[in-house]
C-alpha positions as CSV (number, residue, x, y, z in Angstrom):
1,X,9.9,40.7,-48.8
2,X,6.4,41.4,-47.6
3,X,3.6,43.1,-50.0
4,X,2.2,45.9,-49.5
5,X,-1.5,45.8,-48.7
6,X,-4.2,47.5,-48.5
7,X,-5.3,48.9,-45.7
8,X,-8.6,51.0,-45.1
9,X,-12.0,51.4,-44.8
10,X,-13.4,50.2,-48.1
11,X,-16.4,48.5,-49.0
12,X,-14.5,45.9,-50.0
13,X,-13.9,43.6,-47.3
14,X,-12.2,41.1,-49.7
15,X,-9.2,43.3,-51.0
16,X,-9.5,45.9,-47.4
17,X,-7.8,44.5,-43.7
18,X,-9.3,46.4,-41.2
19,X,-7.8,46.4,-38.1
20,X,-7.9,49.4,-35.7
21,X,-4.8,48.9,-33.2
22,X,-5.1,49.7,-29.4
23,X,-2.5,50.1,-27.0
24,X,-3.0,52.0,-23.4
25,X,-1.5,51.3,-19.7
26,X,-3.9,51.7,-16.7
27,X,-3.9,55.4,-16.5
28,X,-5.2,55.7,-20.2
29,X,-8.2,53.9,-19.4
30,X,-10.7,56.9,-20.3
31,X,-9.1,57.5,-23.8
32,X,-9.5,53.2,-24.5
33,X,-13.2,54.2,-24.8
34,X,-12.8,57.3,-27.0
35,X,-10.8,55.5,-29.2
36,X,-12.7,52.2,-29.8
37,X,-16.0,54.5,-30.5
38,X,-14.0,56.2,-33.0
39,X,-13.0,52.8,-34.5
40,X,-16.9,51.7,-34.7
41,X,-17.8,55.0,-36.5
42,X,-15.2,54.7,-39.4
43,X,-16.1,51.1,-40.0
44,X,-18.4,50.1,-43.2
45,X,-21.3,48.4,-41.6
46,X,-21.3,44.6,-42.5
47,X,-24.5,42.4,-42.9
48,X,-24.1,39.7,-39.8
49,X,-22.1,36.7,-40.6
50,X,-23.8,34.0,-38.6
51,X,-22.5,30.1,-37.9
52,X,-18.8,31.3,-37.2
53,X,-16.3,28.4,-35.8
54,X,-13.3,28.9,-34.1
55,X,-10.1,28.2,-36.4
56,X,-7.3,27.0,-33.8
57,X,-5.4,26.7,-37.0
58,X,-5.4,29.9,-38.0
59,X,-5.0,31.2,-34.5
60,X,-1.3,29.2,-34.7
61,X,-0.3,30.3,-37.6
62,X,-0.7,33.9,-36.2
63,X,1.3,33.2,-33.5
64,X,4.0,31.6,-35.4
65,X,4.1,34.7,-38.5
66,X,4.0,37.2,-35.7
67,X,6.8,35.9,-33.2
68,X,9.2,35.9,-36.8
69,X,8.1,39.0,-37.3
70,X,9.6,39.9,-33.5
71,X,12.5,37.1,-34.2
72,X,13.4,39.8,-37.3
73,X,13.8,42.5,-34.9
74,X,15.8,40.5,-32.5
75,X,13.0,40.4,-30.0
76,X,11.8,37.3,-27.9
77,X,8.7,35.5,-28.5
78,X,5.3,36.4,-27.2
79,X,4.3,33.5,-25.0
80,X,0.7,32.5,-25.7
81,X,-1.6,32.4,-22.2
82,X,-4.9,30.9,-22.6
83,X,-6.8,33.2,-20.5
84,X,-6.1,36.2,-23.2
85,X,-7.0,33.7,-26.1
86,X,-10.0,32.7,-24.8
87,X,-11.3,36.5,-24.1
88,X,-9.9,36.3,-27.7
89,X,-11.7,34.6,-29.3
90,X,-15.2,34.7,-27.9
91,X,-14.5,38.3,-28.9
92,X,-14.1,37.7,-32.5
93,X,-17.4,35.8,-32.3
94,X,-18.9,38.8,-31.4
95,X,-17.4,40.4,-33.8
96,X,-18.0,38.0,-36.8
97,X,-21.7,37.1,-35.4
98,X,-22.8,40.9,-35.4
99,X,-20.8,42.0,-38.8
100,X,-18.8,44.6,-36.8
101,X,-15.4,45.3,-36.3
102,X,-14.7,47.4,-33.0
103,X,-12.1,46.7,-30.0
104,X,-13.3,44.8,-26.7
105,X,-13.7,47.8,-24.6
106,X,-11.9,45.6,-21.8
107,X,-8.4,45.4,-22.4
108,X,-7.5,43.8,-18.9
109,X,-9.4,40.8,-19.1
110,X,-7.7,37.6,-19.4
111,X,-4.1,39.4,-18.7
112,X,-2.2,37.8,-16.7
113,X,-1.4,39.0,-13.1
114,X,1.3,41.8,-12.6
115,X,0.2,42.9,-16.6
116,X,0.6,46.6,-16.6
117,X,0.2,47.2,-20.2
118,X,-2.0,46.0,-22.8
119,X,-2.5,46.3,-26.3
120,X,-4.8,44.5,-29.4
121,X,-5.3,44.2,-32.6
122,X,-8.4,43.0,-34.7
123,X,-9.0,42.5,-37.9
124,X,-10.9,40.3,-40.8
125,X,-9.3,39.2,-44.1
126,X,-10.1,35.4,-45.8
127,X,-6.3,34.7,-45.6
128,X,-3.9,34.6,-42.6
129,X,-0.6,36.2,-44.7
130,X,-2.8,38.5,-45.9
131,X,-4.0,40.2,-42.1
132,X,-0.6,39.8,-41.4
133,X,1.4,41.7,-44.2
134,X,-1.3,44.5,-43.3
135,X,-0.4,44.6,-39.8
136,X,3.3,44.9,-40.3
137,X,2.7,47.5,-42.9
138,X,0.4,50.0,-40.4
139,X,2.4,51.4,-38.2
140,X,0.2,51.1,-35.1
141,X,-0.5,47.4,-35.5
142,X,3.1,46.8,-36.0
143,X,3.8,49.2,-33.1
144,X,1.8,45.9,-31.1
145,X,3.6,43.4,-32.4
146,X,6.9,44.7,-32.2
147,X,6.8,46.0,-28.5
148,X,9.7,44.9,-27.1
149,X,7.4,45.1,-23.5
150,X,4.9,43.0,-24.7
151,X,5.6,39.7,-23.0
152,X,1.8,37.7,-23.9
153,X,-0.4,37.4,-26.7
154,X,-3.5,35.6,-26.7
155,X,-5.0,35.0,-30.3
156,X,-8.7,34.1,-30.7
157,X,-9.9,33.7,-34.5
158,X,-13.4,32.5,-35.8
159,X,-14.6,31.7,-39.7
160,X,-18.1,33.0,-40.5
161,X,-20.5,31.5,-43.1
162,X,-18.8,33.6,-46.0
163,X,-15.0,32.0,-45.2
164,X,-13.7,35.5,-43.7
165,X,-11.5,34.5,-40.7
166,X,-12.2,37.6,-37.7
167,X,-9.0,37.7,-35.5
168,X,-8.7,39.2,-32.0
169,X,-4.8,39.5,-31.0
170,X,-4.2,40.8,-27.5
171,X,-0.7,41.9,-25.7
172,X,0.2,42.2,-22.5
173,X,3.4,43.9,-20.5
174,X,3.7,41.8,-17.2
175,X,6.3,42.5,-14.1
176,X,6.0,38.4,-13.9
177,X,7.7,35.6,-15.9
178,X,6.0,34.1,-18.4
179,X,6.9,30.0,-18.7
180,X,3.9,28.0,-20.4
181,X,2.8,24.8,-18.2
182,X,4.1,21.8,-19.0
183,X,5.9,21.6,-22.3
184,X,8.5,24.4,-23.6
185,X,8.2,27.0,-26.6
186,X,9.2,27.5,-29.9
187,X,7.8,30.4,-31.4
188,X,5.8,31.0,-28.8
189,X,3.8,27.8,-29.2
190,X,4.1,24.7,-26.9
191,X,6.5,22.0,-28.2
192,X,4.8,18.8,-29.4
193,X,8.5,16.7,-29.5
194,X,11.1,17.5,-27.2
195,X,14.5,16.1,-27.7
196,X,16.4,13.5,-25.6
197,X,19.7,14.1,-24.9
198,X,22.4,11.7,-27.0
199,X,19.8,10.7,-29.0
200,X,18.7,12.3,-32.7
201,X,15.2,13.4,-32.9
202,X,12.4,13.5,-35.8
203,X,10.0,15.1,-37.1
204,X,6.6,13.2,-38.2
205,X,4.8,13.4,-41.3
206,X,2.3,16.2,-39.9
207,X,3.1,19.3,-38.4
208,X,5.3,19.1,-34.9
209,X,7.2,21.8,-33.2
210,X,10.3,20.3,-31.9
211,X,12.5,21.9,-28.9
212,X,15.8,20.6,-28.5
213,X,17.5,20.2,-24.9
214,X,20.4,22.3,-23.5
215,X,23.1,19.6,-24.9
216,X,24.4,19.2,-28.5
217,X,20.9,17.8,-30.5
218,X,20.8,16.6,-33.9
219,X,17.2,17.1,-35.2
220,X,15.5,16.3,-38.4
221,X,12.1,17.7,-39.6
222,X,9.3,15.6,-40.9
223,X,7.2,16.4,-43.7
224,X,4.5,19.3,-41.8
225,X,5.5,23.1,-41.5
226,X,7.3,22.3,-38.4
227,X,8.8,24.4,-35.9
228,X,12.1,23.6,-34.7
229,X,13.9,25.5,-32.1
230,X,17.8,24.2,-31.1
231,X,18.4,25.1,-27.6
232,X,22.2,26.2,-25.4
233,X,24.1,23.3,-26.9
234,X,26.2,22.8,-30.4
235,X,23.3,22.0,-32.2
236,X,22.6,20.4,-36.0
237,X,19.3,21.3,-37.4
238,X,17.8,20.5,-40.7
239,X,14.2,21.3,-42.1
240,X,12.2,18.7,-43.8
241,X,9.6,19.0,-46.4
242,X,7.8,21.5,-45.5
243,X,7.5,25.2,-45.3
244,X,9.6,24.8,-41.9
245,X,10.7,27.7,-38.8
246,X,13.8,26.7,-37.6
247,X,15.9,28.7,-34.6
248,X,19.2,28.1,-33.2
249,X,20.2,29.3,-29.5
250,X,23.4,30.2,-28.0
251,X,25.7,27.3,-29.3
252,X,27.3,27.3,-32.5
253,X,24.6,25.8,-34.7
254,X,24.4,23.9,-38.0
255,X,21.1,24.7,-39.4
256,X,20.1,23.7,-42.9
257,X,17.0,24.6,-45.1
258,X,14.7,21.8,-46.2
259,X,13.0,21.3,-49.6
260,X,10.7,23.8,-48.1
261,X,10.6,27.5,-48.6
262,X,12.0,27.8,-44.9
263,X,12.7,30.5,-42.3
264,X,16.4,29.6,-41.2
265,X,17.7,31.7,-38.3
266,X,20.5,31.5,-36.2
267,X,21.0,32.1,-32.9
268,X,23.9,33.9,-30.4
269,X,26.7,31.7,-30.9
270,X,28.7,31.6,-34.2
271,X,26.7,29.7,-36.3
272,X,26.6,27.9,-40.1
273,X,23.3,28.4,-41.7
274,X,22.5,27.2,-45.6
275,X,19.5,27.4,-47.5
276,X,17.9,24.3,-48.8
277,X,15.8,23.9,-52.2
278,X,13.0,26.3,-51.7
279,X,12.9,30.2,-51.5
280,X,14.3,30.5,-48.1
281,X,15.3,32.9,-45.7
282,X,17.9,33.1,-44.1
283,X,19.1,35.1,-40.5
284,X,22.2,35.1,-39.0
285,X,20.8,36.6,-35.8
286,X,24.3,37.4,-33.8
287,X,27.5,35.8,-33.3
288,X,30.2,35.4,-36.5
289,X,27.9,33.7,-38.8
290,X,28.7,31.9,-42.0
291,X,25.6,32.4,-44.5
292,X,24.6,30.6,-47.5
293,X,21.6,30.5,-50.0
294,X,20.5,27.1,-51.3
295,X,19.0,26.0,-54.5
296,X,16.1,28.8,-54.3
297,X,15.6,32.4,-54.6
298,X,16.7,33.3,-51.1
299,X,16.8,36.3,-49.1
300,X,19.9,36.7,-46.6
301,X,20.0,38.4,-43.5
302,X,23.2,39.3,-41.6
């Protein structure tokens, strides 16, 4: 169960996330503006945080905490397209180079073609889990995240000089379908190991994100928060020893928790999901599932 943080306009950027949340379609252009000044003049004026660096590992863990967030509410993942991320995150250098927190007043650029409706959300906080308990507890950054029309997200974060990570998360609605080049997705990030069929697959000692094929896989997970998404077959998953994500698909799936505290989810078919030894939770997500809690305090889902 998620906190509840925080959120406002405090002087106190260390306990505060502030993140005003826009959202307009091409005839709301004109209010875009209104609302982004409004934004500027209720933040607290910051002294400039110079020497910020991007963090591409915050910007994945974003991605990954905000498509379970959607996976929660049976939505599909936001597919990451490097256009919005990199409007992304030269915008948080703005942001984090001048000490202000205001939207981009360009919403469009970087969207992908056929986008006709775009959202974002920005913020600053020195942890990741932090910025995103606070967005899923306001209702208009949720309202982003959770938009079953959103389709794209393009994440662009930067660390300034005092350790504050500035975010930039943009959405975009688009009539065309969104199917990353080259490798598939697992929670909306590109797989690093993709399964053979007949053959079991594992995880390595760092952090992978595994997609199975559309057969019946048998996939392990090495020791890194891994992602680990089973595909249309009967599939058997197990986490490894980290804090995994793990997703069936339409077959009936076996999916068991790691040592990890591990988000376990299954998928349409009729599926058998178990906790491991850490605090894990546990989704049946569809289908006549079979449930069970493992060695840790787990939270169950039907």
């Amino acid at each position: 169960m998620r906190a509840n943080r925080p959120i406002g306009w405090g002087a106190n950027e260390a306990e505060t996330c502030q993140m005003p949340a826009t959202t307009l379609s091409r005839r709301a252009l004109t209010a875009m503006a209104a609302i982004a000044l409004m934004a500027t003049a209720l933040v607290v004026s910051l002294s400039p945080a110079v020497a910020a660096s991007p963090s591409s590992s915050a910007d994945a863990k974003f991605v990954a905490a905000l498509n379970e967030e959607r996976a929660r509410a049976g939505l599909d993942p936001l597919v990451v397209v490097s256009s919005m991320a990199e409007v992304s995150t030269a915008w948080s250098h703005k942001m984090a180079n001048s000490g202000n927190l205001n939207h981009n007043p360009d919403l469009w650029k970087g969207a992908p073609s056929g986008s006709y409706y775009v959202g974002e959300n920005i913020g600053y906080h020195y942890s990741v889990d932090a910025m995103v308990d606070a967005f899923m507890d306001s209702k208009p950054h949720a309202a982003n995240v959770l938009n079953p029309k959103f389709k794209a997200i393009g994440v662009g974060s930067v660390k300034d000089s005092q350790g504050r990570i500035w975010t930039t998360h943009r959405f975009a609605a688009t009539t065309k379908s969104l199917s990353p080049a080259g490798a598939p997705t697992c929670f909306g990030e590109k797989a690093t190991i993709e399964a053979v069929p007949g053959k079991t697959t594992y995880g390595t000692p760092g952090r992978d994100v595994i997609v199975g094929t559309s057969g019946k896989d048998v996939i392990y997970g090495g020791g890194g928060n891994d992602l680990i998404c089973g595909r249309a077959g009967t599939d058997i998953i197990k986490a490894g020893a980290g804090n995994d994500r793990v997703k069936g698909h339409k077959g009936a799936d076996r999916i068991y928790g790691g040592a990890g505290h591990d988000y376990l989810s299954g998928g349409a078919g009729d599926d058998l999901v178990k906790g491991g030894k850490g605090a894990d939770t546990i989704v049946g997500n569809g289908g006549k599932n079979i449930l069970f809690g493992g060695a840790g305090k787990d939270s169950i889902r039907f």
